[in-house]
NUGUKE-37917 format. One line per field, with one value per residue (C-alpha): residue number from 1; residue in one letter; chain; x, y, z. Coordinates in nm, 4 decimals, decimal comma. Example, Ala and Ser with C-alpha at 12.3 -4.5 7.8 and 13.67 -1.06 7.14 Angstrom:
// NUGUKE-37917
k: 1/2
r: A/S
c: A/A
c1: 1,2300/1,3670
c2: -0,4500/-0,1060
c3: 0,7800/0,7140
***
This chain:
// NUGUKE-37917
k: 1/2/3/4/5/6/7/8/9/10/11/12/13/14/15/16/17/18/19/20/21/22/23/24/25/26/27/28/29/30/31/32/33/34/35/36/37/38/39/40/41/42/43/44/45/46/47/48/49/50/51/52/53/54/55/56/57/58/59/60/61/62/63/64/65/66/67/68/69/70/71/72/73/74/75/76/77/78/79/80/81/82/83/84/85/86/87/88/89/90/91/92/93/94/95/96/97/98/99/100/101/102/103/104/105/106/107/108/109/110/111/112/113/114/115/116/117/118/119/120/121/122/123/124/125/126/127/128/129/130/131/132/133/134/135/136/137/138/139/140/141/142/143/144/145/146/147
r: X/X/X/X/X/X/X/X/X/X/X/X/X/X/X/X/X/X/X/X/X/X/X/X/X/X/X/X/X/X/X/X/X/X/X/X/X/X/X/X/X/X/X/X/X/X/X/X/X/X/X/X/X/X/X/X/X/X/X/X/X/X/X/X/X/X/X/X/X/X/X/X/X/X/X/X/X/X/X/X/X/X/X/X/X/X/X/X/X/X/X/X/X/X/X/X/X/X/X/X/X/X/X/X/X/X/X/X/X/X/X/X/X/X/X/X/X/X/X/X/X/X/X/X/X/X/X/X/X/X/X/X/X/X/X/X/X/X/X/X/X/X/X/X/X/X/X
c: A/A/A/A/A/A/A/A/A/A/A/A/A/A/A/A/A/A/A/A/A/A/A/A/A/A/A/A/A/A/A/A/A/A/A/A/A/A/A/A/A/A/A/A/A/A/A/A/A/A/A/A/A/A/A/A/A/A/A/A/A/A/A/A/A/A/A/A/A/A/A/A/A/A/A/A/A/A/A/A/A/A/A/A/A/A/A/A/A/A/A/A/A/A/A/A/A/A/A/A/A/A/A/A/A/A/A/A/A/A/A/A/A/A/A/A/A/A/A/A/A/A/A/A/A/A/A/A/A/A/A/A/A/A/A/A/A/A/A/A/A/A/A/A/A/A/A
c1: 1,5187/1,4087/1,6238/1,4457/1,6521/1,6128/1,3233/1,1523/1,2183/1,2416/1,5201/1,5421/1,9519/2,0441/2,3985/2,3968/2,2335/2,5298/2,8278/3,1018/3,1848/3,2112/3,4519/3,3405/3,6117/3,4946/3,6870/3,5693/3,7194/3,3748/3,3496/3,0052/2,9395/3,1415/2,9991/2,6365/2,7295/2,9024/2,5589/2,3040/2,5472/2,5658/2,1643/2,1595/2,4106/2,6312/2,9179/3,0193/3,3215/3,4852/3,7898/3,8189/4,0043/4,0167/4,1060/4,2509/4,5957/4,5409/4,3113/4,5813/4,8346/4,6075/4,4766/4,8038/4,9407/4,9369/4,9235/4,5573/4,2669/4,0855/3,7298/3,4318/3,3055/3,4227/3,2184/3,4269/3,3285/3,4508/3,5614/3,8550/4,1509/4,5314/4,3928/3,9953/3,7894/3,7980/4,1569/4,1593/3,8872/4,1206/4,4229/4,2022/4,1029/4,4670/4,5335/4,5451/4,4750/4,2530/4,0205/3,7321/3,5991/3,2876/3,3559/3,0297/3,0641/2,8813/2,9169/2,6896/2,7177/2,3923/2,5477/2,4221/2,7238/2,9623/2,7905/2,8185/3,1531/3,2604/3,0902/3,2691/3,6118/3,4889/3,1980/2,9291/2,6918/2,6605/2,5048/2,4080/2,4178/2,0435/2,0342/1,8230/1,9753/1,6411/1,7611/2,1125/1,9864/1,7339/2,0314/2,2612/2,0280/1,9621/2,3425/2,5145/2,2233/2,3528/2,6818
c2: 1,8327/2,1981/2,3466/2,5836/2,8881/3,2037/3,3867/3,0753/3,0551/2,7385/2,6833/2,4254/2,3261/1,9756/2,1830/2,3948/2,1388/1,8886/2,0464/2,0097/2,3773/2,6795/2,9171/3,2919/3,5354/3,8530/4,1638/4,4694/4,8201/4,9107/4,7457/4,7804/4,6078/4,3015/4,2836/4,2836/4,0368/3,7927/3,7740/3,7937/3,4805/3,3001/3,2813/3,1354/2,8881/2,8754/2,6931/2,9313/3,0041/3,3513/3,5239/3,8997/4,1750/4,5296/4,5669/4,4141/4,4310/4,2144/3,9819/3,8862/3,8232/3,5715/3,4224/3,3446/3,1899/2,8247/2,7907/2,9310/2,7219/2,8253/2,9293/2,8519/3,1756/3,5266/3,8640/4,1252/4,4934/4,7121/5,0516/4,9989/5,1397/5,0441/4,7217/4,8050/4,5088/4,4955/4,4678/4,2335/3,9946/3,9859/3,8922/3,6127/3,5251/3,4964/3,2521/2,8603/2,7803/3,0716/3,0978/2,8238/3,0191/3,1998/3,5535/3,7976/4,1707/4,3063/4,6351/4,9810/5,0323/4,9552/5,0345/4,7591/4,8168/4,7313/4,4399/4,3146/4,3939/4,2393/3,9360/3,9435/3,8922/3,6302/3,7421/3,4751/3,7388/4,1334/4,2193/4,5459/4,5681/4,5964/4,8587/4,5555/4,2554/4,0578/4,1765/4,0121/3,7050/3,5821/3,7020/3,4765/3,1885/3,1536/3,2250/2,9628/2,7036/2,7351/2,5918
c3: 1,3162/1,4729/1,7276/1,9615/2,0354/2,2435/2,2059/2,1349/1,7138/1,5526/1,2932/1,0339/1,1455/1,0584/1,0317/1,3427/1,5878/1,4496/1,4176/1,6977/1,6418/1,4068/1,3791/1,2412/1,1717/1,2421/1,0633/1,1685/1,3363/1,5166/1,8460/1,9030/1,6125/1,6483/2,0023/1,8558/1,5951/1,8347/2,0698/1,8163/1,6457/2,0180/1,9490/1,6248/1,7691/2,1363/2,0324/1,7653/1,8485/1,6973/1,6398/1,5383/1,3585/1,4420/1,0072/0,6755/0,7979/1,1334/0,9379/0,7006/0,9623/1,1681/0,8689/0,7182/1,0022/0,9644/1,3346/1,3377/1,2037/0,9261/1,0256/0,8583/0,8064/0,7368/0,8200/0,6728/0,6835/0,4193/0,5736/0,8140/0,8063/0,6695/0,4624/0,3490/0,3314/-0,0950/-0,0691/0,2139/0,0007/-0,2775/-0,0266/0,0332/-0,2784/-0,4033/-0,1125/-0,2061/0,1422/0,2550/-0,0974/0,0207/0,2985/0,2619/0,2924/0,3831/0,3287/0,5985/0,5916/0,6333/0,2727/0,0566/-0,2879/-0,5281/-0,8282/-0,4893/-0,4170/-0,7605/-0,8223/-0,4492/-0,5391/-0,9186/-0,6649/-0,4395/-0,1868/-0,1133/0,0355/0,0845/0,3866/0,4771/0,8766/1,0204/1,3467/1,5625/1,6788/1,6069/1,2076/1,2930/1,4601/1,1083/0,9094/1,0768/1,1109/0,7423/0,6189/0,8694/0,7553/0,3428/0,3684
***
């Protein structure tokens, strides 16, 4: 199955196409940033559905409450303030409930021994954040269609 998108690219997405919904946690204290992320993701698929966090410390709190579901995905920058994004990764690493989810560093950071060592405590990806959305969207597309 190919589902046409915007701009007129074909994706292979048995997963996308099918899926009722996904849910992206987004942790991240630059707004412009999130905002990018959150359209070029709307591309890739329109009923992602997201929820976001401005740092560690917020993430935590709405990931820990039982009230919340658990998303499919977390995007989780490493420099934000109060809780960083290493110690929030190892917060959720520690969690029986919260230690499935594929967590993606996306961060401005291109240090290689970081990546390494973040994916030593539990990172599926490291993703340096590309400057064009077009970067964001074939990002996207191929890390929502692995899981």
């Amino acid at each position: 199955m190919f589902c046409f998108l915007l701009h007129n690219r074909p994706i292979k997405d048995n997963q996308l196409c099918m899926k009722e919904e996904i849910t992206i946690f987004i942790v991240d204290d630059d707004e412009d940033d999130k905002e990018l992320f959150i359209r070029s993701a709307k591309e890739v698929n329109s009923r992602i559905s997201f929820v976001t966090a401005s740092d560690g410390q917020e993430a935590m709190r709405l990931l820990k409450d039982e009230r919340n579901r658990i998303p499919d995905y977390i995007f989780l920058d490493l420099r934000m303030p109060r809780i960083n994004g290493q110690q929030c990764l190892e917060e959720i690493a520690k969690d029986e409930r919260l230690r499935h989810i594929p967590v993606f560093i996306y961060t401005t950071s291109n240090d290689v021994k970081e990546s390494i060592d973040l994916k030593k405590k539990g990172a599926v990806h490291f993703i340096t954040k590309p400057d064009h959305p077009d970067d964001i969207y074939y990002i996207l597309s191929v890390v929502l269609n692995e899981k």
